[in-house]
N, C-alpha and C positions, 0 to 999 in steps of 0.2 A: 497494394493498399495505399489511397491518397493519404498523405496528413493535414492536418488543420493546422492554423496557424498558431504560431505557442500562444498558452495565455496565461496571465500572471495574475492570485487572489491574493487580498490579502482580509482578514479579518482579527477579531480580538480573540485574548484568551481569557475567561473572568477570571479574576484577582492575583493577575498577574501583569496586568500594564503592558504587554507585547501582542505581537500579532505574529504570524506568519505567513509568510509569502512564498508561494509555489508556484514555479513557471514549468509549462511543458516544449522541450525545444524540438528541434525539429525531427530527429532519431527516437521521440516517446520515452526522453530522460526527464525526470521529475524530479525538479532542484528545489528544496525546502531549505528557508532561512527563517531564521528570528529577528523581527524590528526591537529595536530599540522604544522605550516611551516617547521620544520625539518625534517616533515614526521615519527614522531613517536605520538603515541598516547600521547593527553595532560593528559589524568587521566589514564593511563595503559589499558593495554585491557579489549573491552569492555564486560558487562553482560547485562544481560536481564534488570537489575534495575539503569547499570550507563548508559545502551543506551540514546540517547535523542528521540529517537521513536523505536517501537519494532509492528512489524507486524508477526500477524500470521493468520493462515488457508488462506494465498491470493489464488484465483483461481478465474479464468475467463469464464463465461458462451459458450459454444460452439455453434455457427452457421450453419444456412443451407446455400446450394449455394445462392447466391445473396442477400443474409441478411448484410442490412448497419449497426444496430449496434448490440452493445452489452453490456455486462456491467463486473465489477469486484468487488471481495467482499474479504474480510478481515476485520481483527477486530486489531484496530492501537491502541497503547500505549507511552505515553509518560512523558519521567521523568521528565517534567517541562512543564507547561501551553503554549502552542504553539497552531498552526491554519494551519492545509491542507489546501494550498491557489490555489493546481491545480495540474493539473498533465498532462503527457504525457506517448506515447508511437507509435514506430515506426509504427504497424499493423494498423493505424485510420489516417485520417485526423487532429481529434480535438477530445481533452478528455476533458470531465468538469467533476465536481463533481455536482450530482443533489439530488435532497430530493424529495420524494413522501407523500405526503399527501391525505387526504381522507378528502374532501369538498363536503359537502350538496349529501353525497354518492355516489361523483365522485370519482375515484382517480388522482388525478393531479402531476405530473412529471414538476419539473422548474428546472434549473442552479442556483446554488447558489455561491456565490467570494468565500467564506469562511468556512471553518468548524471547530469550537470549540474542541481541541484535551486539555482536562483539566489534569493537571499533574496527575500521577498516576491514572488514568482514562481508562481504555478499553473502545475504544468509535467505534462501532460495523457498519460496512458498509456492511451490510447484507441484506435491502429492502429497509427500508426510509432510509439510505441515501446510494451509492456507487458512483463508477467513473465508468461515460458513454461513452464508446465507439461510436463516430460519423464518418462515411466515413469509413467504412473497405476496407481495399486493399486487403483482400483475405478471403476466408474461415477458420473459428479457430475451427480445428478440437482436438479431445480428445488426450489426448497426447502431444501436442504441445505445449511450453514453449514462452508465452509471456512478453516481458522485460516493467515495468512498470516503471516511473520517478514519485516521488511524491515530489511534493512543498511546503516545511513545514518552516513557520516561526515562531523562536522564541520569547519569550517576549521580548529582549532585539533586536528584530526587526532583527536580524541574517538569512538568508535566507539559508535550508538546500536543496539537493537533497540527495531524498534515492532510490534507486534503489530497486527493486523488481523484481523476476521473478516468472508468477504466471502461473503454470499449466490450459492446458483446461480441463474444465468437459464436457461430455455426455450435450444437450443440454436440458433435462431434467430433470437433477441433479440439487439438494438443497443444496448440496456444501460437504465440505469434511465429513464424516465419521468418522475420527478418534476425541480422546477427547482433543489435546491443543486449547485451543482459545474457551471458551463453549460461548463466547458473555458476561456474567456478568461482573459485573465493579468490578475489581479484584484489591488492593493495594498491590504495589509494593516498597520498600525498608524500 
């Protein structure tokens, strides 16, 4: 699989004065930091261990014609105790975050508000738990890059957007292939 060359956004957060900026390097690691008001970085630029989340292998399950949803997986980290509290993205109607469990040998699929991202923690959205795509406006074919918004709050009640852009797989596919991101809870700094 080629890679693209990293790219780096940064945009606002309302009525909070910062922005955040997410670069993708060359391995499909997604380094998110916080600007400062002046628009320079408050702690210099960011790494994988001063991010305050760090997503990798994200990729997006691909669909058939007239298939409403779908789902997306990645494995998040974050340098301080925080909570994926939701997410968006332009290709759905409505995104939530849901968790699958296996009750009396059903499996059951709910929405959950929240999901526990524990500091230095890889916390794996790979079956039980990912963000569900609900109301597709089109078909997500392989190849094609969809822009994800995740809603992560910190302890100190700070609300982030990190931005993701998460390649389609084959509608068949178990997700990336290569070795960053194996799912283990890996400590970081």
């Amino acid at each position: 699989m080629s890679r693209k060359a990293p790219f780096i956004m940064i945009f606002p957060l309302p009525g909070l004065g910062t922005a955040v900026r997410c670069a993708v390097g060359p391995l499909g690691l997604l380094v998110a930091g916080v600007l400062a008001p002046t628009g320079t970085f408050a702690a210099g630029t960011p790494t994988p261990a001063a991010a305050i989340v760090v997503a990798e292998d994200a990729w997006v399950r691909g669909t058939v014609e007239g298939q409403t949803g779908s789902g997306a997986y990645m494995h998040l980290t974050s340098s301080e105790d925080a909570q994926l509290t939701g997410a968006s993205s332009p290709v759905a109607e409505h995104v939530e975050i849901h968790e699958m469990r296996t009750v009396d040998n059903m499996m059951h699929m709910r929405r959950i508000d929240r999901l526990a991202l524990p500091a230095h923690v890889t916390v794996a959205l790979d079956h039980e738990y990912h963000v569900m795509f609900i109301g597709l406006k089109h078909q997500l074919l392989p190849q094609q890059i969809v822009p994800i918004t995740l809603d992560i709050l910190d302890a100190a009640g700070k609300r982030h957007a990190v931005q993701i852009e998460a390649p389609v797989l084959p509608l068949t596919s178990s997700g990336p292939v290569h070795g960053a991101g194996s799912g283990k809870a890996t400590p970081h700094g």
